[in-house]
C-alpha positions as CSV (number, residue, x, y, z in Angstrom):
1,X,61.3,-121.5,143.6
2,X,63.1,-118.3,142.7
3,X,63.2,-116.9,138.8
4,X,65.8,-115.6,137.8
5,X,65.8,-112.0,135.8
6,X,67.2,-113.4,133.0
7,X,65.2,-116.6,132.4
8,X,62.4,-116.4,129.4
9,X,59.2,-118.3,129.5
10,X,57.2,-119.0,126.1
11,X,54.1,-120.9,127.6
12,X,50.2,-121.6,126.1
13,X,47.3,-122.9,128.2
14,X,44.2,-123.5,127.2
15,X,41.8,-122.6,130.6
16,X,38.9,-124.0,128.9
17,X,35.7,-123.6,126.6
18,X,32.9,-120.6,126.3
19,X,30.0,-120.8,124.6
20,X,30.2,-118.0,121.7
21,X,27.5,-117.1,119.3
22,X,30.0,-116.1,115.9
23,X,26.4,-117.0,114.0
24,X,25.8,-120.0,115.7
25,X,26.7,-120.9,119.2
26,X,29.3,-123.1,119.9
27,X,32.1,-123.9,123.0
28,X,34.8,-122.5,121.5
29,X,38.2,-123.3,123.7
30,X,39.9,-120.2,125.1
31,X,44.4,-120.1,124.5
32,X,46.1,-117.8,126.3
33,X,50.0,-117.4,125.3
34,X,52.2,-115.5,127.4
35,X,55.8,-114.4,127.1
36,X,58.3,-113.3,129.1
37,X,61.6,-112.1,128.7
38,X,63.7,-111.8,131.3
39,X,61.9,-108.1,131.4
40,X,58.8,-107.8,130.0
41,X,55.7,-109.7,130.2
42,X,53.2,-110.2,128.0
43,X,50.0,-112.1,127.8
44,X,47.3,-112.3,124.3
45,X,44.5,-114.7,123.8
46,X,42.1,-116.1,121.7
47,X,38.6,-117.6,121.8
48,X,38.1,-120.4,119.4
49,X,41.2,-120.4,116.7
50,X,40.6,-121.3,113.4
51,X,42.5,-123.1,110.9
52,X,41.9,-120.1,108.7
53,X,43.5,-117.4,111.1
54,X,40.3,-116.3,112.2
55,X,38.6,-117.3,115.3
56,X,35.0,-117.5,116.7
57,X,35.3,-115.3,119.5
58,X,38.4,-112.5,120.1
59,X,41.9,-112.1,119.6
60,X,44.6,-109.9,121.6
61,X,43.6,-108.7,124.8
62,X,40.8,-110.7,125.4
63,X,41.0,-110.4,129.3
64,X,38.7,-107.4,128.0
65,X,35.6,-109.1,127.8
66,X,35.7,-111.4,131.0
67,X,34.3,-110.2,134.0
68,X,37.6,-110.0,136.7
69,X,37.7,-110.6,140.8
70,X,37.2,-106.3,141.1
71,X,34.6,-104.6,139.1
72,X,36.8,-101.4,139.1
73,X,39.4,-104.1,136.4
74,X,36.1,-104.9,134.2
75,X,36.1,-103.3,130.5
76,X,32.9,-100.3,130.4
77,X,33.6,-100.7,127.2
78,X,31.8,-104.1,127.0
79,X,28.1,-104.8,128.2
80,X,28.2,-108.4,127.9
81,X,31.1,-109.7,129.7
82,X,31.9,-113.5,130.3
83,X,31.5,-115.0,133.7
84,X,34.3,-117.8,135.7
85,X,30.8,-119.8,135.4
86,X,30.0,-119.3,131.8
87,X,33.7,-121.4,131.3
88,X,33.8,-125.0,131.7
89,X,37.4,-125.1,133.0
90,X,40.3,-127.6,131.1
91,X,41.5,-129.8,133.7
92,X,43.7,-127.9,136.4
93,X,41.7,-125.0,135.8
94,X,39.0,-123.6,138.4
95,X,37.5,-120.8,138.4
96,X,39.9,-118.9,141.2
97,X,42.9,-119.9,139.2
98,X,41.5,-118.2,136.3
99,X,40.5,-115.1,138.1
100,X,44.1,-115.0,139.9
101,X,45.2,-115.0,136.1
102,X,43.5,-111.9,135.0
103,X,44.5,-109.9,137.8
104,X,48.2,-110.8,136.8
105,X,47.2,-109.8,133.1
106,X,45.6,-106.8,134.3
107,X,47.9,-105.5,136.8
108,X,51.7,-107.0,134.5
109,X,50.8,-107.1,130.6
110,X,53.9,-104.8,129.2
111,X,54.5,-104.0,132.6
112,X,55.1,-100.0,131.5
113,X,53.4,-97.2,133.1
114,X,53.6,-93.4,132.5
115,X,54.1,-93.0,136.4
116,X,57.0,-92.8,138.4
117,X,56.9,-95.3,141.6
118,X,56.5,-92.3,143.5
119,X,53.7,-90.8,141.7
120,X,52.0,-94.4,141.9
121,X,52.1,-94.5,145.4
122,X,50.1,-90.9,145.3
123,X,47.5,-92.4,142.9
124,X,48.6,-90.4,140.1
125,X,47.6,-91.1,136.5
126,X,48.8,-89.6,133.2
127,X,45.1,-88.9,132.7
128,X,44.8,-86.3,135.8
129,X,48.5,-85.0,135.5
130,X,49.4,-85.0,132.1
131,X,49.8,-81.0,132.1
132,X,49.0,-78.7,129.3
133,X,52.1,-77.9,127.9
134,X,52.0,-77.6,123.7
135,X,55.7,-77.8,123.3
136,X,55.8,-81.9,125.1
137,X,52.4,-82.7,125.1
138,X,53.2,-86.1,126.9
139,X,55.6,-83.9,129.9
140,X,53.1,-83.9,132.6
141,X,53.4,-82.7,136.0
142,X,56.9,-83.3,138.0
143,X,57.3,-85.7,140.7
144,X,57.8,-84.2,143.9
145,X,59.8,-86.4,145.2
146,X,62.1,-87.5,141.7
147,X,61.3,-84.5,139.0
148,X,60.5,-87.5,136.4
149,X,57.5,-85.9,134.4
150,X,54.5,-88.3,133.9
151,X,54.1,-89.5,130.9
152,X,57.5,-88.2,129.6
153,X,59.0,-91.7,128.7
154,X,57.8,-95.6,129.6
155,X,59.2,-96.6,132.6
156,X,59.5,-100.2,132.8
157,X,58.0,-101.6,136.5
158,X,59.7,-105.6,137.7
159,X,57.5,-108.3,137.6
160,X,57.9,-109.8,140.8
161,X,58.9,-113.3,141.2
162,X,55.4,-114.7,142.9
163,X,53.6,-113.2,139.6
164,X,55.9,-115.2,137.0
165,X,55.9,-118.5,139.3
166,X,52.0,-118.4,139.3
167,X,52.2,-118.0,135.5
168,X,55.1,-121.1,134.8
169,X,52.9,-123.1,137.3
170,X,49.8,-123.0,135.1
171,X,49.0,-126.1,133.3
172,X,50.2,-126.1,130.1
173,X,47.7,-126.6,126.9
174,X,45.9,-130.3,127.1
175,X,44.9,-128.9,123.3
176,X,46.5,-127.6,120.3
177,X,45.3,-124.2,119.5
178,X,45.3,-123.8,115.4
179,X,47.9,-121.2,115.1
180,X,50.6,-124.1,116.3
């Protein structure tokens, strides 16, 4: 199946339940919703919605506090970090499927970058190249190949086809999350 540029996807999935300790420990069920536009992708989460708006785990980018397939795509930021085994996966789910997830969140959320596709095939970051120039403090260093200046504007990268066909193939909810 090919996707078109222009189609939009709206979907939620529920990949299953962790056990959180928000003053008691409880499973609390794990909805992910992700958007796409056509151009940009975009994935948020929650861990255990509440009726109240609040929730007994994390909101946003909660791919932040689960440990991925590579290390180097783990949070340092977080010392405890949920394990594919500390879920007990909704039906469809296993614990590869959810691991190919968060590399697609990792490597596609808001699909911007600072860096030029030239300057990302060198490795470059905004951190290392981001120059020290007071009058654009964002202008890094120029592209050798383009001139683009890292940093200087967010360039907006495709989602390929194979990642937004792995994301419409998930299985949708089996729940209702409490923000519906």
């Amino acid at each position: 199946m090919t996707v078109l540029a222009t189609e939009k996807l709206v979907k939620v999935v529920h990949p299953g339940d962790v056990l959180v300790d928000g003053g008691r420990v409880r499973r609390s069920p794990i909805f992910c919703k992700i958007e796409f536009d056509g151009d940009r992708f975009s994935v948020s989460g929650v861990i255990g919605p509440l009726k109240s708006g609040n929730a007994t785990g994390s909101c946003g980018q909660i791919a932040m506090g689960f440990a991925h397939r590579d290390p180097g795509d783990d949070d340092r930021r977080y010392q405890l970090l949920y394990w594919p085994e500390d879920i007990r996966f909704a039906p469809g789910w296993n614990a590869e499927r959810w691991l190919d997830f968060l590399d697609i969140w990792k490597r596609w959320h808001l699909n911007m970058r600072a860096e030029c596709e030239h300057q990302r095939a060198l490795g470059w970051s905004y951190d290392e190249h981001h120059g020290n120039n007071p009058e654009a403090p964002y202008e890094g260093d120029a592209c050798p190949e383009c001139g683009y200046h890292i940093g200087s504007a967010w360039l907006t990268e495709t989602v390929p086809d194979e990642a937004i066909e792995f994301v419409r193939a998930l299985p949708d909810t089996d729940r209702q999350p409490n923000w519906v």
